[in-house]
C-alpha positions, 0 to 999 in steps of 0.5 A: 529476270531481264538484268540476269539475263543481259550479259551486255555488262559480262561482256564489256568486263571480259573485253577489258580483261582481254585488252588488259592481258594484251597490255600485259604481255599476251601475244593472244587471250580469251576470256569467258563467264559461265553464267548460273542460276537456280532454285529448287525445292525437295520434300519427303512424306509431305514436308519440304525438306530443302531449298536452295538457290544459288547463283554465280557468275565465274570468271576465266582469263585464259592467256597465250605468250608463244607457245606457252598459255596459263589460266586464272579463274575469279568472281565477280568484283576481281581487280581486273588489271591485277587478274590480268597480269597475274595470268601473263605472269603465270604463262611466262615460266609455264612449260610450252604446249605445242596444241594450245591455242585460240580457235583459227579467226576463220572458224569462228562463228559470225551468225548466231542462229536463234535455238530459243533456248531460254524460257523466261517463266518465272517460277516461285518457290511455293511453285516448285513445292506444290509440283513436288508435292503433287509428284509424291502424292501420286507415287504414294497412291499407286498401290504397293508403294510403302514409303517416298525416297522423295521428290523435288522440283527445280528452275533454273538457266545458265550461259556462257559469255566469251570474247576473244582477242581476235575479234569474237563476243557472243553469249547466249542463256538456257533455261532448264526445268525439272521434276523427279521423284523416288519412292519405295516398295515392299517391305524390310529386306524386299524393298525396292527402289525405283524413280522418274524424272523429267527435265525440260527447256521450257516450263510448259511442255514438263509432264504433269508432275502427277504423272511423273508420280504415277509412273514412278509408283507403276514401275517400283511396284514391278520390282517387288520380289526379284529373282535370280536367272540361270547363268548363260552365255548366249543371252539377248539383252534388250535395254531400256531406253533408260539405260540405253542412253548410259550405252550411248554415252561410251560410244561418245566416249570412245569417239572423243578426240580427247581419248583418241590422243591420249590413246585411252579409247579402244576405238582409237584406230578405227576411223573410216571403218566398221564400228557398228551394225551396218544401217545404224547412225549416231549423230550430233547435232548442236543447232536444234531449235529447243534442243536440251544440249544445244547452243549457237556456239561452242566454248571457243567461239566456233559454230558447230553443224549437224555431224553424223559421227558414225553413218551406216555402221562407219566412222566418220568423225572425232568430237574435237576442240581446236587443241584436241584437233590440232594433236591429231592433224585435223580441225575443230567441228565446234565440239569445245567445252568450257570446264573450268579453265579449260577447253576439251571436247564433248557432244551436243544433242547426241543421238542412236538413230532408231530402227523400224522395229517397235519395242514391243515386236523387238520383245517378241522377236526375242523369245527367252532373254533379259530386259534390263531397267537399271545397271550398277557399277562402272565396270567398263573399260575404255581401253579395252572395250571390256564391259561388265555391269551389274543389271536389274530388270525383267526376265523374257518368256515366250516373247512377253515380259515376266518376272523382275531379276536381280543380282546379275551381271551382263557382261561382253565387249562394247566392240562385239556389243556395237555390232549386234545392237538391234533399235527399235523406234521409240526414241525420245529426243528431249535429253541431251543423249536420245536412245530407242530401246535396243537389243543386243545378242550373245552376252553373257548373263551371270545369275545363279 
């Protein structure tokens, strides 16, 4: 475990990359290793029908000569002189990109605070077949489950290794475990599918995989036979914490500095004004101690802070890179994302901050509405804002839950959606986007 851990040697290898590339004919270069372990175990009706384990440590030299930059990507065991100059080569007759650059020397970050990230259990794979097993076994047992869709079990880490060529190297690793399972209920054409999870840093705070069985079991029951709803145009939606962070997801999306300059996102000019429901708060928070998506600093070197990106209803920030910031006149926040060869910005612990409401008075409040457990499709658009998604879930009576629905499709505008979202204060803080339940008024409901 420790020699996959020790990223002293990546480190030493991407510096000499740099130094190379420098030698080459590079004005400025940065090379960077995304680090990748894993092992898992699925089974289905008792039987393991899969194991795999991988691991990889990938390799990309981004280099800038002017205002032109290219990259190349390799594996371990590369000539590093020849990759070198291959990516000088490249940048020399690439065309200009007026934004592209390495993070300001300022930003970077100099102090590595320890989030405790990585968990160094050592899981085997008989390990991960018993949790599966055991996950399956106890969907199996609640009544009214007909047959498994399977389980399965996983460990793993993975990191990043980055060096600069004005002065930055830094690493870091996290862990990651998880334990799912999928079962089904009813029979013929009345099946229904339903599934639970859970995803941790450390191996020790999972839920029992027998609970997360249970539960899958418990929830597919109360999809059996499924009805459709009138249609209605002025309908509550509450959604799920489940799907509720699907939600959470496009605004993320519309507040990314990356769709902002390429004018794909409907929010695109509403910086400093009004977006959601006066009270409410998404925040952004990469430096949480254990945090699912958190990390000392980002894909360029840059150390990121707690943002509140959009505070009492107001937008207040873009999620940036340094080249996203530079094409929209501002500065990074240490939201960069290695992808491939490339840097582009995204979230870290992104978070709707919750109501004083809980789910259950949230429910009653309601009277007659739509509780929605699953969505279907990708019918939302960006640009506009248009939103329409096929939905599952329970239909609402008198302030209770009732019968399971089917085949119906919610439908509004995330912009009026945003301004009529009401939360509860159930949120769960251990996936990388946490969402209470929440409801949302006026949508259209097509049924029957």
């Amino acid at each position: 475990m420790s020699s996959e851990i020790d990223s002293s040697t990546l480190l030493s290898r991407a510096s000499q990359l740099i130094d190379l590339a420098r030698k080459a004919g590079a004005d400025a270069a940065d090379a960077v290793v995304v680090r990748s372990r894993s092992q898992s175990v699925s089974v289905r009706l008792g039987k393991v029908e899969g194991t795999e384990s991988s691991e990889s440590d990938d390799f990309s030299l981004r280099v800038f000569i002017g205002k032109r930059v290219a990259s190349v990507s390799a594996n371990p065991g590369f000539d590093l002189q020849a990759l070198a100059e291959r990516a000088v080569a490249m940048a020399k007759v690439s065309p200009e990109d007026p934004f592209a650059c390495l993070a300001d020397e300022a930003s970077l970050s100099r102090y590595y605070p320890d989030l405790q990230l990585l968990d160094t259990t050592e899981v085997s794979s008989e390990m991960l077949r018993e949790a599966a097993l055991v996950a399956e076994a106890a969907a199996l047992a609640v009544k009214g489950v007909t047959n498994s869709s399977g389980a399965g079990a996983s460990a793993g880490m993975g990191g990043l290794v980055l060096a600069t060529s004005h002065g930055f190297e830094g690493s870091y690793m996290a862990s990651r475990f998880g334990h799912s399972v999928s079962v089904i209920a009813g029979e013929g054409t009345g099946m229904e599918r339903d599934y639970d999870f859970d995803s941790r840093l450390y191996y020790a705070e999972l839920d029992d995989p027998s609970e997360i069985g249970r539960r899958a079991g418990e929830r597919v029951i109360k999809r059996v036979n499924p009805r459709q709803v009138p249609t209605g145009k002025d309908v509550t939606v509450i959604f799920d914490p489940r799907v509720a962070r699907g939600f959470v997801g496009h605004i993320a999306g519309a507040i990314n500095g990356a769709a902002v300059a390429r004018k794909s996102s409907f929010l695109r000019d509403k910086m400093g004004q009004q977006v959601l429901k006066s009270g409410l708060s998404i925040t952004d928070d990469p430096l949480i101690v254990r945090g699912p998506s958190s990390r000392p600093f980002d894909g360029e070197g840059v150390s990121g802070e707690r943002l509140v990106m959009i505070e009492d209803g107001v937008l207040k920030h873009w999620f940036l890179s340094t080249s996203t910031a530079r094409e929209l006149g501002l500065e990074t926040n240490g939201r960069g994302v290695r992808g491939g060869t490339a840097v582009s910005p995204s979230s870290t612990n992104l978070a709707l901050e919750p109501g004083d409401i809980s789910p259950e008075d949230l429910i009653r409040s309601v009277g007659n509405g739509f509780y929605v457990t699953e969505l279907i499709g990708h019918g939302v658009n960006m640009i506009t804002g248009e939103y329409s998604r096929g939905a599952t879930g329970f239909w609402i009576e008198n302030g209770e839950l009732t019968f399971p629905v089917s085949e119906v499709t919610i439908a509004s505008n995330l912009k009026e959606m945003f301004m009529r979202l009401t939360p509860a204060n159930d949120i769960d803080r251990k996936f990388g986007v946490a969402a209470p339940t929440f409801a949302i008024e006026g949508m259209t409901l097509a049924g029957q």
